[in-house]
PDB file of N, CA, C and O in Angstrom:
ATOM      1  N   UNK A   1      44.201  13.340 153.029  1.00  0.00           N
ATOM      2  CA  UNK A   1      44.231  13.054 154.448  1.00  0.00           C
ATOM      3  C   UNK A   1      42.991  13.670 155.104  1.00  0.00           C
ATOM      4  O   UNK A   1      42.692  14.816 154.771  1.00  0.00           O
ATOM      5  N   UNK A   2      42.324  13.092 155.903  1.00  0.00           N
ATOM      6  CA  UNK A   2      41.094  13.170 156.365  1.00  0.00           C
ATOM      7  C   UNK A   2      41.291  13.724 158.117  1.00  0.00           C
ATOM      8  O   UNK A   2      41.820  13.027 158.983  1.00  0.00           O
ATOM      9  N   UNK A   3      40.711  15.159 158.347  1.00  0.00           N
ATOM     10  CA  UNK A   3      41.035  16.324 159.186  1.00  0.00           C
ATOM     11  C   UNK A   3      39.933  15.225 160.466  1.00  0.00           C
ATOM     12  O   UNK A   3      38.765  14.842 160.523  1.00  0.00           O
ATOM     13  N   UNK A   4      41.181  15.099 161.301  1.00  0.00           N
ATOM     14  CA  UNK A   4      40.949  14.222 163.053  1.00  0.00           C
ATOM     15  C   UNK A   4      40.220  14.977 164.025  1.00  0.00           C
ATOM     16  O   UNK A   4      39.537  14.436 164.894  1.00  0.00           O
ATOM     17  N   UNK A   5      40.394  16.649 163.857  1.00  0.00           N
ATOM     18  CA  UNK A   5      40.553  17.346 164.889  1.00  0.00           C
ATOM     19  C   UNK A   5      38.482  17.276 164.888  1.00  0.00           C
ATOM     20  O   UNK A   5      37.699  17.083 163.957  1.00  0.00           O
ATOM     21  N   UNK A   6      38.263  17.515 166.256  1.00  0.00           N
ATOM     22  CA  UNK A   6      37.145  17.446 166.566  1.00  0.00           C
ATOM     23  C   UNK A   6      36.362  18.849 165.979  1.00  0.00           C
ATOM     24  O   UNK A   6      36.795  19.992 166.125  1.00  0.00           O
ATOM     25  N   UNK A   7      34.887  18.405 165.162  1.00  0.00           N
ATOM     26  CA  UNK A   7      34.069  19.831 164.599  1.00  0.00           C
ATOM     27  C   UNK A   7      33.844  20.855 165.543  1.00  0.00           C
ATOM     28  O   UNK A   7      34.346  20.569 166.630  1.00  0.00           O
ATOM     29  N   UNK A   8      33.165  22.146 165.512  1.00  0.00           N
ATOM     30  CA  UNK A   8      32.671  22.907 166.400  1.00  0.00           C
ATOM     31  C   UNK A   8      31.481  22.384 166.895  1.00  0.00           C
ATOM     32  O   UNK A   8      31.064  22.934 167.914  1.00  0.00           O
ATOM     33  N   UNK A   9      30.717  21.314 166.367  1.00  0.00           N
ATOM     34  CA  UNK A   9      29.588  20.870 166.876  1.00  0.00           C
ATOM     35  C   UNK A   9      29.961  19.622 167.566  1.00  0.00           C
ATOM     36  O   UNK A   9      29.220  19.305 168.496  1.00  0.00           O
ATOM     37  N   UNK A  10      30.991  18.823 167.294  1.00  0.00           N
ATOM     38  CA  UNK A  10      31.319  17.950 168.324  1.00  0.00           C
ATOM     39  C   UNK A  10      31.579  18.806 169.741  1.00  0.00           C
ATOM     40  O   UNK A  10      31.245  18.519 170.891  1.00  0.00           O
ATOM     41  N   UNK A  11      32.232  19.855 169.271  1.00  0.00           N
ATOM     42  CA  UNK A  11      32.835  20.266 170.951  1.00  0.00           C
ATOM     43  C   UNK A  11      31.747  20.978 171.645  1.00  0.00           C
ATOM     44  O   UNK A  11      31.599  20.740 172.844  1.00  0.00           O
ATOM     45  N   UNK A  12      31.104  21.669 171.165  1.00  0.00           N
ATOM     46  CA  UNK A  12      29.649  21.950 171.617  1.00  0.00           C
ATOM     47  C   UNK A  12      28.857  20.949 172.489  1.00  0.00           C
ATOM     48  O   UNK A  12      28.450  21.108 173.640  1.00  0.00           O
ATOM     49  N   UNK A  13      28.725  19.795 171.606  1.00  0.00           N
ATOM     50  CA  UNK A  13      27.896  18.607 171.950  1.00  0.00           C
ATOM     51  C   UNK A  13      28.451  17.686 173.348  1.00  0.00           C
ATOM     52  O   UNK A  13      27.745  17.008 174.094  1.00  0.00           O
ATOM     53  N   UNK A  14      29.716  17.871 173.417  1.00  0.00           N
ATOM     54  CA  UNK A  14      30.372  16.937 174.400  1.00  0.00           C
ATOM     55  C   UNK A  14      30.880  17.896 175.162  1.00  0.00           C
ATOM     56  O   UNK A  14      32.007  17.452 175.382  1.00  0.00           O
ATOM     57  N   UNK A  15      30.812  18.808 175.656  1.00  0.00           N
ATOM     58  CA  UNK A  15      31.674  20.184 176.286  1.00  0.00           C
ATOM     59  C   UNK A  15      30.985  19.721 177.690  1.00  0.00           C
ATOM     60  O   UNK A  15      31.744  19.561 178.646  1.00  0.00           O
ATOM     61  N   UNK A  16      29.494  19.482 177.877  1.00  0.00           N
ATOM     62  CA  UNK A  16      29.046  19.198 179.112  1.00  0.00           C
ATOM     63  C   UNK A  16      29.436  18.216 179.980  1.00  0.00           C
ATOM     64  O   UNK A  16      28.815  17.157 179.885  1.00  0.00           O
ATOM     65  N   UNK A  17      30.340  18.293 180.839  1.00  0.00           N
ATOM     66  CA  UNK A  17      30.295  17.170 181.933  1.00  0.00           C
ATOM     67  C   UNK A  17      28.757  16.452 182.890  1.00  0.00           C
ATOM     68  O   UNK A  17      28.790  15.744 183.896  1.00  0.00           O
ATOM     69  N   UNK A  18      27.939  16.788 182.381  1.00  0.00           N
ATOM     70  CA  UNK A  18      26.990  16.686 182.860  1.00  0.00           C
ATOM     71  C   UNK A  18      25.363  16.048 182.396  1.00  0.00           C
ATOM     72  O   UNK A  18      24.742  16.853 181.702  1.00  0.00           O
ATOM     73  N   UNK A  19      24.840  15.124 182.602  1.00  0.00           N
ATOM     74  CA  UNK A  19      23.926  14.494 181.892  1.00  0.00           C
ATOM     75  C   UNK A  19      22.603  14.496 182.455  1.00  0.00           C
ATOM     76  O   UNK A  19      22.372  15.458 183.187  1.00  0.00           O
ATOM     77  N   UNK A  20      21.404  13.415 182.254  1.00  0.00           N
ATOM     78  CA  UNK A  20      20.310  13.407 182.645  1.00  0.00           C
ATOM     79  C   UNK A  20      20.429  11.674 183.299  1.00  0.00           C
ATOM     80  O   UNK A  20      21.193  10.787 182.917  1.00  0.00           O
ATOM     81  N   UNK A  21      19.678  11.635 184.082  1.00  0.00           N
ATOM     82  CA  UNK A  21      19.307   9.997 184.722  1.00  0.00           C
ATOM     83  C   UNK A  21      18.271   9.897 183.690  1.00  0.00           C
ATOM     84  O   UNK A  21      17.411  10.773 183.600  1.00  0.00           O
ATOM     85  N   UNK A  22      18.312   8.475 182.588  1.00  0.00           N
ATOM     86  CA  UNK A  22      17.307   7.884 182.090  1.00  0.00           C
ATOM     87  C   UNK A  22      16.357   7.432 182.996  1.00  0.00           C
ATOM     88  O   UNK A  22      15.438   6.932 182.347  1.00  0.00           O
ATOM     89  N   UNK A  23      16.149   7.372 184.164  1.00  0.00           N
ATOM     90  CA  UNK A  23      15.228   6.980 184.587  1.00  0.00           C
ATOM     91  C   UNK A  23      14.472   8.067 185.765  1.00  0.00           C
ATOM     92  O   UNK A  23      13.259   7.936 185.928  1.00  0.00           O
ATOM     93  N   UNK A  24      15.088   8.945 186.429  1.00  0.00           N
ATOM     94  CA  UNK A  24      14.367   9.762 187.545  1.00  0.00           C
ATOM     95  C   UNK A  24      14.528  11.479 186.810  1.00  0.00           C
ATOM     96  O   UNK A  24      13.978  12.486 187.256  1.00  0.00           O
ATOM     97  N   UNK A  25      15.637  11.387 185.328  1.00  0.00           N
ATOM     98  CA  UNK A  25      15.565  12.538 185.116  1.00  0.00           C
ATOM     99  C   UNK A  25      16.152  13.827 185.669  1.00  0.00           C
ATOM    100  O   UNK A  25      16.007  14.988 185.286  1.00  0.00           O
ATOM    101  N   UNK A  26      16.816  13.340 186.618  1.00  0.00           N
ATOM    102  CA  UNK A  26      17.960  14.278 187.338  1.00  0.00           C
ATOM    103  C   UNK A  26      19.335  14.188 186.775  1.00  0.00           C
ATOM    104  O   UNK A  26      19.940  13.229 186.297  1.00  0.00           O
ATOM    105  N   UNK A  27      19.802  15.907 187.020  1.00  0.00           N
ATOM    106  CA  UNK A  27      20.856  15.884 186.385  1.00  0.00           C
ATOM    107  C   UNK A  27      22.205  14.909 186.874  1.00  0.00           C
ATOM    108  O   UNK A  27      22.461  14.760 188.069  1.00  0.00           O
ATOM    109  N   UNK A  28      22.817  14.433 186.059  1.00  0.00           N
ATOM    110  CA  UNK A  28      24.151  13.667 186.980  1.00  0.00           C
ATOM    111  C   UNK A  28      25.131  13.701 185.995  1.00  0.00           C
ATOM    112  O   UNK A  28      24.923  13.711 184.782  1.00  0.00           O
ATOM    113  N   UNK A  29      26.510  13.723 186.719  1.00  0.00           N
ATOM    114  CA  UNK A  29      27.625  13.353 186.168  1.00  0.00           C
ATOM    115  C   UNK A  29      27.585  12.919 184.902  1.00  0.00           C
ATOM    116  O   UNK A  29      26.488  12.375 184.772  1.00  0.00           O
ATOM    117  N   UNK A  30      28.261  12.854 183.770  1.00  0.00           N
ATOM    118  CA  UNK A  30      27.700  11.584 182.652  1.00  0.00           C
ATOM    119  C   UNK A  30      28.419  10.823 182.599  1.00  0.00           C
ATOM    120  O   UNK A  30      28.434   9.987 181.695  1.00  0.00           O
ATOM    121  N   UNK A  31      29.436  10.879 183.770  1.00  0.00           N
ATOM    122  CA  UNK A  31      30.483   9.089 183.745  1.00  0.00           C
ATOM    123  C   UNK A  31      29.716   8.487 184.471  1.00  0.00           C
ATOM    124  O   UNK A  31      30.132   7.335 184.589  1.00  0.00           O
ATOM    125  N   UNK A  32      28.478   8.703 185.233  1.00  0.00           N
ATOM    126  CA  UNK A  32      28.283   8.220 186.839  1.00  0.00           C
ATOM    127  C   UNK A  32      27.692   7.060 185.916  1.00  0.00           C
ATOM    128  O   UNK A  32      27.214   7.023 184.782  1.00  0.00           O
ATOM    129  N   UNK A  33      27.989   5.961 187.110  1.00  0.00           N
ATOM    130  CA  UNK A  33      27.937   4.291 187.314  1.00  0.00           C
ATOM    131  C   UNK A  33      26.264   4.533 187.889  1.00  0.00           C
ATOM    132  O   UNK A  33      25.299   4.127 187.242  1.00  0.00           O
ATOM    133  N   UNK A  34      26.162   5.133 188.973  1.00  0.00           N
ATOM    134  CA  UNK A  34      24.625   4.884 189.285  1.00  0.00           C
ATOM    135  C   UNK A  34      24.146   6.281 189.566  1.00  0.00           C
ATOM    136  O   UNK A  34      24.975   7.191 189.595  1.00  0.00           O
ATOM    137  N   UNK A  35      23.068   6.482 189.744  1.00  0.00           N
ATOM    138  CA  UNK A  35      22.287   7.944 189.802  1.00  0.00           C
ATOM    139  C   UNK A  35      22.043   8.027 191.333  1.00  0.00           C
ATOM    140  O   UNK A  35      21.337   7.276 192.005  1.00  0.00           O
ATOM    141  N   UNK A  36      22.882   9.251 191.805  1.00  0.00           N
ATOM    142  CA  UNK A  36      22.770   9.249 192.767  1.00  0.00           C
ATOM    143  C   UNK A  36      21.012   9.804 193.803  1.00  0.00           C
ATOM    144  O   UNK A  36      20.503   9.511 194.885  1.00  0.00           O
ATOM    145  N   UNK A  37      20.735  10.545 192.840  1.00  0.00           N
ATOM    146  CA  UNK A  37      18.857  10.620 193.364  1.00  0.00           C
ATOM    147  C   UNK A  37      18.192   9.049 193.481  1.00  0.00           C
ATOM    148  O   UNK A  37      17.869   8.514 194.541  1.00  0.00           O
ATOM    149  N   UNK A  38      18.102   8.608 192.479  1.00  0.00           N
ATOM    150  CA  UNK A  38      17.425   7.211 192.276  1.00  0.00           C
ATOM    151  C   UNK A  38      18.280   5.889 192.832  1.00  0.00           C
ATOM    152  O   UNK A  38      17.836   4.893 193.404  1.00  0.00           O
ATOM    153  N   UNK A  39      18.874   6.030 192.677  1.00  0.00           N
ATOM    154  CA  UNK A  39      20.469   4.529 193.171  1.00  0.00           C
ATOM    155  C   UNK A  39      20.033   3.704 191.789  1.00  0.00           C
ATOM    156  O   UNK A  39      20.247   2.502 191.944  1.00  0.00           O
ATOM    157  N   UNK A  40      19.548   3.985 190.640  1.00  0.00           N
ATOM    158  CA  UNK A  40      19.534   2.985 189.012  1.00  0.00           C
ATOM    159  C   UNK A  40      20.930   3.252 189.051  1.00  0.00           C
ATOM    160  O   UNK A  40      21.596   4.184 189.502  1.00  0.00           O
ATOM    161  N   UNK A  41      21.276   1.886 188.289  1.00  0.00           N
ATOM    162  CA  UNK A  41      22.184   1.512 187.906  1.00  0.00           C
ATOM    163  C   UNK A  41      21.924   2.447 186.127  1.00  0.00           C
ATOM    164  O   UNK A  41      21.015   2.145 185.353  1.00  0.00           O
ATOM    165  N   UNK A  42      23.057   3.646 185.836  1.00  0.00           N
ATOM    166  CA  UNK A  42      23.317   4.035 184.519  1.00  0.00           C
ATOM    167  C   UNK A  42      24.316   4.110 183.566  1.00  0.00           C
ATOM    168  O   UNK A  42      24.265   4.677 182.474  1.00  0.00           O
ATOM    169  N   UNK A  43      25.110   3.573 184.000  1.00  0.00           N
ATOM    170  CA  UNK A  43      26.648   3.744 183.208  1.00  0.00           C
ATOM    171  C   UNK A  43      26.180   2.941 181.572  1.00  0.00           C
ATOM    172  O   UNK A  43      25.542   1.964 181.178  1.00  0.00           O
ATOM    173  N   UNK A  44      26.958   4.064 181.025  1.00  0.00           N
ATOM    174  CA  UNK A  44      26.610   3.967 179.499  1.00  0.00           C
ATOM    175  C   UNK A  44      24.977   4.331 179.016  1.00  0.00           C
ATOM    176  O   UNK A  44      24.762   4.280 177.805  1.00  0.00           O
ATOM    177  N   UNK A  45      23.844   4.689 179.922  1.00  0.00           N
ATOM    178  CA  UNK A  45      22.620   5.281 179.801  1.00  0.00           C
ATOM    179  C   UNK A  45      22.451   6.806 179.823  1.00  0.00           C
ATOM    180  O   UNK A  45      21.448   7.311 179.318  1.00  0.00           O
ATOM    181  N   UNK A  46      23.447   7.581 180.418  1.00  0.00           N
ATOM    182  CA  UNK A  46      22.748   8.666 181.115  1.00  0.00           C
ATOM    183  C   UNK A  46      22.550   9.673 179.382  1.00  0.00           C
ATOM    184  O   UNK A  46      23.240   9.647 178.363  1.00  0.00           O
ATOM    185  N   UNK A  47      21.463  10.352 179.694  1.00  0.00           N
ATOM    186  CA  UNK A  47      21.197  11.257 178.467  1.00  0.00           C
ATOM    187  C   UNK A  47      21.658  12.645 178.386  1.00  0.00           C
ATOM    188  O   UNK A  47      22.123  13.194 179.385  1.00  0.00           O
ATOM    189  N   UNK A  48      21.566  13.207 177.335  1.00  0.00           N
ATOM    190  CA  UNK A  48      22.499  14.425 176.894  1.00  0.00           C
ATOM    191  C   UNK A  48      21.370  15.575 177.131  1.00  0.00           C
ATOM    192  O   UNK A  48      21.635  16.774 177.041  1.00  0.00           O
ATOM    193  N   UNK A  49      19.966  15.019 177.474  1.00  0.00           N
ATOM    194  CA  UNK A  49      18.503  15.821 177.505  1.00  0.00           C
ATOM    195  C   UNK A  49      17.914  15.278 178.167  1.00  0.00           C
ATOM    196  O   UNK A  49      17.930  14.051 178.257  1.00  0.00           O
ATOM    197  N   UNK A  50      17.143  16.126 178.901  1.00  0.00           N
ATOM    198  CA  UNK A  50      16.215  15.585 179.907  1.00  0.00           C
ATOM    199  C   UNK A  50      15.189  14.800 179.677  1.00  0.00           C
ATOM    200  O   UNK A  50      14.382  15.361 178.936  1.00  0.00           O
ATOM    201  N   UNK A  51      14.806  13.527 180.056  1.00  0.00           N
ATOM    202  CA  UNK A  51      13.613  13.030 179.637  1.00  0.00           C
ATOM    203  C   UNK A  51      12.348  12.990 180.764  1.00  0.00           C
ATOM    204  O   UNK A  51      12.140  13.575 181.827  1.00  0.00           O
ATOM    205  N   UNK A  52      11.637  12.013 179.982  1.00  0.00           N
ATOM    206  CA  UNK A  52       9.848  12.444 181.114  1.00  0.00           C
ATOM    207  C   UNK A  52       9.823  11.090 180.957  1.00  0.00           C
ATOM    208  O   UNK A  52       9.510  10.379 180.002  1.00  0.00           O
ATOM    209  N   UNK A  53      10.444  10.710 182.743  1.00  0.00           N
ATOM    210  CA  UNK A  53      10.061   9.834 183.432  1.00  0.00           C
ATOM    211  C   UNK A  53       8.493   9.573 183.352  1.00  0.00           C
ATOM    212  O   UNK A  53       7.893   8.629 182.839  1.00  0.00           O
ATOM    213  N   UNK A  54       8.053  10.599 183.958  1.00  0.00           N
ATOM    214  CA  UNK A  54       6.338  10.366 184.177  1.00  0.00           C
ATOM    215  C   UNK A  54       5.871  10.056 183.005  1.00  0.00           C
ATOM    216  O   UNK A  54       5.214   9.035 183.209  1.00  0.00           O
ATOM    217  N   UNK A  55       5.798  10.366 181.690  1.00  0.00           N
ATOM    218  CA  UNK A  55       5.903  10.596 180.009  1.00  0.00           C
ATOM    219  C   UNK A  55       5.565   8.624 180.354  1.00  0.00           C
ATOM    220  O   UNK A  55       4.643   7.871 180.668  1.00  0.00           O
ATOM    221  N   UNK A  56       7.121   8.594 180.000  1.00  0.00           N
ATOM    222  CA  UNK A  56       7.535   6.625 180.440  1.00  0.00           C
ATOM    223  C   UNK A  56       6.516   6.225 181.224  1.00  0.00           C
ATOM    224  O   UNK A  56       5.685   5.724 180.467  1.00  0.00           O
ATOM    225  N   UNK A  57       6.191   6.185 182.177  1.00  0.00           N
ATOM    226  CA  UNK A  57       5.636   5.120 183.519  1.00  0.00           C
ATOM    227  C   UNK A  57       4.104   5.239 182.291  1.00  0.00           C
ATOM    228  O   UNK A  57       3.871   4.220 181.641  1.00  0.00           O
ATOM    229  N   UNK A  58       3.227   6.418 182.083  1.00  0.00           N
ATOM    230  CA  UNK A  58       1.729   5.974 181.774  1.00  0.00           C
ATOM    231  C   UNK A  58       1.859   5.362 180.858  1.00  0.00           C
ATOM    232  O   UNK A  58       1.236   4.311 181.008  1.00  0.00           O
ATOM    233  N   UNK A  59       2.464   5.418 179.683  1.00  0.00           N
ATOM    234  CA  UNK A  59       2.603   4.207 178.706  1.00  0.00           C
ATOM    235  C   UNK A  59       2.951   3.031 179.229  1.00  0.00           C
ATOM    236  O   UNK A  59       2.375   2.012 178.848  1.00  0.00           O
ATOM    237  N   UNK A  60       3.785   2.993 180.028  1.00  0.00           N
ATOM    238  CA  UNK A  60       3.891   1.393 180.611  1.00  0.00           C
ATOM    239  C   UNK A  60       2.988   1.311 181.102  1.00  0.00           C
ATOM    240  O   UNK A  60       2.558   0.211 180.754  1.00  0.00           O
ATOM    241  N   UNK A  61       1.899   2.013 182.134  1.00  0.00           N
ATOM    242  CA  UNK A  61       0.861   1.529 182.908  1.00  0.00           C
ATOM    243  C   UNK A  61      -0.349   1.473 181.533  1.00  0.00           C
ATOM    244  O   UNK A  61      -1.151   0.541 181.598  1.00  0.00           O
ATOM    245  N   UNK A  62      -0.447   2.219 180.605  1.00  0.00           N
ATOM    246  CA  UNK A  62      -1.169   2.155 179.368  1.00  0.00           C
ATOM    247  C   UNK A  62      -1.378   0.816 178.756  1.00  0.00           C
ATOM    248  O   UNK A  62      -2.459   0.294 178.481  1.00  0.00           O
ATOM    249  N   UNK A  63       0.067   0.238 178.548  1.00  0.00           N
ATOM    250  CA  UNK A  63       0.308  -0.663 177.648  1.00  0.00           C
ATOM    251  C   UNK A  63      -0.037  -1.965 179.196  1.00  0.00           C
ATOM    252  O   UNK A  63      -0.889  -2.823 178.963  1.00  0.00           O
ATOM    253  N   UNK A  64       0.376  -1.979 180.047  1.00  0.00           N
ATOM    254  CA  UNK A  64      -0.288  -3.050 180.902  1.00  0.00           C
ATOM    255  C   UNK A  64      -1.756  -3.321 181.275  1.00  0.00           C
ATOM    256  O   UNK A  64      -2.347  -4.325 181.672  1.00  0.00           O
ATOM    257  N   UNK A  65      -2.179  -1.881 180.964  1.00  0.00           N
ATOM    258  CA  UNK A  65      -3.881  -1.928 180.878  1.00  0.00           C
ATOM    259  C   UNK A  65      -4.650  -2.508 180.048  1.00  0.00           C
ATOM    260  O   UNK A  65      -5.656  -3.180 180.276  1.00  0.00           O
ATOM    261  N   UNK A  66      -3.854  -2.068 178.453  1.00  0.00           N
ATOM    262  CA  UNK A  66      -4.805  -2.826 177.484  1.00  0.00           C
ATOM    263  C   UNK A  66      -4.551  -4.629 177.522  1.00  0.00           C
ATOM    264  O   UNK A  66      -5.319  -5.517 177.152  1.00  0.00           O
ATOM    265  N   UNK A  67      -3.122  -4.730 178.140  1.00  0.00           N
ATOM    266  CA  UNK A  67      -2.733  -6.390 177.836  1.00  0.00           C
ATOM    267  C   UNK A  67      -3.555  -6.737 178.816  1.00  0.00           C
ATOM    268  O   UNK A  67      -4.162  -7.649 178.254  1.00  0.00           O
ATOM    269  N   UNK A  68      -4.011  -6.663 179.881  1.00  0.00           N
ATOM    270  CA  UNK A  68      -5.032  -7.176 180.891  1.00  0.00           C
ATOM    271  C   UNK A  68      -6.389  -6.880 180.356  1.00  0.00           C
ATOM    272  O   UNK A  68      -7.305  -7.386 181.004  1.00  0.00           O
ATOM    273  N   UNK A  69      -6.717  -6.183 179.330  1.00  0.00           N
ATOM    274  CA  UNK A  69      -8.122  -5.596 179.401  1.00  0.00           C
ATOM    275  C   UNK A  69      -8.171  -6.544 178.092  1.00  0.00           C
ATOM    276  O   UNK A  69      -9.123  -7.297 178.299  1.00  0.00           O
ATOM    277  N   UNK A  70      -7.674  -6.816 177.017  1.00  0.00           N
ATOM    278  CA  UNK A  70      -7.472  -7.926 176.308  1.00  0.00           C
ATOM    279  C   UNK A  70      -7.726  -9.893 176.753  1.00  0.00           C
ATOM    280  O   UNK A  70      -8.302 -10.933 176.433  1.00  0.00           O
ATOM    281  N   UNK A  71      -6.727  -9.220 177.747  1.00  0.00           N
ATOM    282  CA  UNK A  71      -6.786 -11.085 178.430  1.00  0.00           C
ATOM    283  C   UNK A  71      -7.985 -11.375 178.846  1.00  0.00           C
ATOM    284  O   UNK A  71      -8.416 -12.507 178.628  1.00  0.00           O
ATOM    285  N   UNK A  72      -8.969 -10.185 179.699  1.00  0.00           N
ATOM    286  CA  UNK A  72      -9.957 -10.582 180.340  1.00  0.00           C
ATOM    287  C   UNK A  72     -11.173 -10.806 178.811  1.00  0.00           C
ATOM    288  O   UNK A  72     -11.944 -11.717 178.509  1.00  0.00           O
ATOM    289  N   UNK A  73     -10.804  -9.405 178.114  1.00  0.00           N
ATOM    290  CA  UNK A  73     -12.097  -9.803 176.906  1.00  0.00           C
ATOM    291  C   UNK A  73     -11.719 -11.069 176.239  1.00  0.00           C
ATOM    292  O   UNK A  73     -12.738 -11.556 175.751  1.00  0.00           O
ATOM    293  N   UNK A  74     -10.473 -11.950 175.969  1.00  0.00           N
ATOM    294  CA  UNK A  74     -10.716 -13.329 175.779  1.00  0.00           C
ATOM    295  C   UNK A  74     -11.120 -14.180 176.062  1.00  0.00           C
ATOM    296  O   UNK A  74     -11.555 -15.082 175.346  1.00  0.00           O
ATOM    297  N   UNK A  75     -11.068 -14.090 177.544  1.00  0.00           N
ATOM    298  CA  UNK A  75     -11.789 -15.237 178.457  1.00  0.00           C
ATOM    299  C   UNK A  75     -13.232 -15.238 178.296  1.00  0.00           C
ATOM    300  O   UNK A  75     -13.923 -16.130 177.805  1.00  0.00           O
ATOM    301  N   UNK A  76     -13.579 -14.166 178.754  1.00  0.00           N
ATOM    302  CA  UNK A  76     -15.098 -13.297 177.989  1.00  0.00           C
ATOM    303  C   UNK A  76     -15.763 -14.215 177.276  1.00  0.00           C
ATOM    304  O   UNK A  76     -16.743 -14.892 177.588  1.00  0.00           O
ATOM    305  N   UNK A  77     -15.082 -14.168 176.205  1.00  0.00           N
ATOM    306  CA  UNK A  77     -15.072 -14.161 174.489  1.00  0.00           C
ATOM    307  C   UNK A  77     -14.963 -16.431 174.944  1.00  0.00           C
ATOM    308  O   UNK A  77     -16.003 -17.080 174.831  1.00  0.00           O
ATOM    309  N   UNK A  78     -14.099 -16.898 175.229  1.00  0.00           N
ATOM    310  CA  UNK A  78     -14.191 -18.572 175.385  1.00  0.00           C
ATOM    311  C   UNK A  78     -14.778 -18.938 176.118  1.00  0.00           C
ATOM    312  O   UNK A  78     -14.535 -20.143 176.061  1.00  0.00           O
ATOM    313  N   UNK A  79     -16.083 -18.669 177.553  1.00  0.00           N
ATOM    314  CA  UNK A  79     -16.628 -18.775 178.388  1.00  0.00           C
ATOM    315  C   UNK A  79     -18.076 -18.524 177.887  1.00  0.00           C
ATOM    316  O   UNK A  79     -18.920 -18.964 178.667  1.00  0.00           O
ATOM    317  N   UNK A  80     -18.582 -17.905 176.739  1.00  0.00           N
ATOM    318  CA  UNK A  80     -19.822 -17.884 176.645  1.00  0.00           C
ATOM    319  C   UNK A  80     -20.424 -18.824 175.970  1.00  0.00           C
ATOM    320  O   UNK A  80     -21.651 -18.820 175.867  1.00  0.00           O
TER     321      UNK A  80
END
């Protein structure tokens, strides 16, 4: 028979009522439906650790830089 009762590291791990907003990084509830700093919609997102919003946004602005800096060196590149 295979022991149900929760490990010491489960109860550790889940003991916090309390989470991170995947997106603004503030602490919230971890049932909450939306983040109350930001108003994102998080239910079923919020994290167990804080993340870096700012971290996120320059790679997205990174990765939109090179796809534009690409598009233009094609045109470039069929125009001469």
């Amino acid at each position: 028979m295979q022991d149900e009762e929760p490990s010491d590291d489960d109860l550790a791990r889940f003991a916090e009522e309390t989470g991170f907003c995947p997106d603004c990084g503030e602490e919230i509830w971890d049932e909450a439906w939306q983040c109350p700093h930001c108003g994102e919609v998080v239910e079923n997102r919020v994290r167990r650790e804080r993340s870096d919003p700012a971290g996120r946004s320059v790679s997205k602005r990174t990765l939109v830089v090179l796809v534009v800096g690409l598009i233009l060196l094609f045109l470039l590149v069929q125009f001469r």
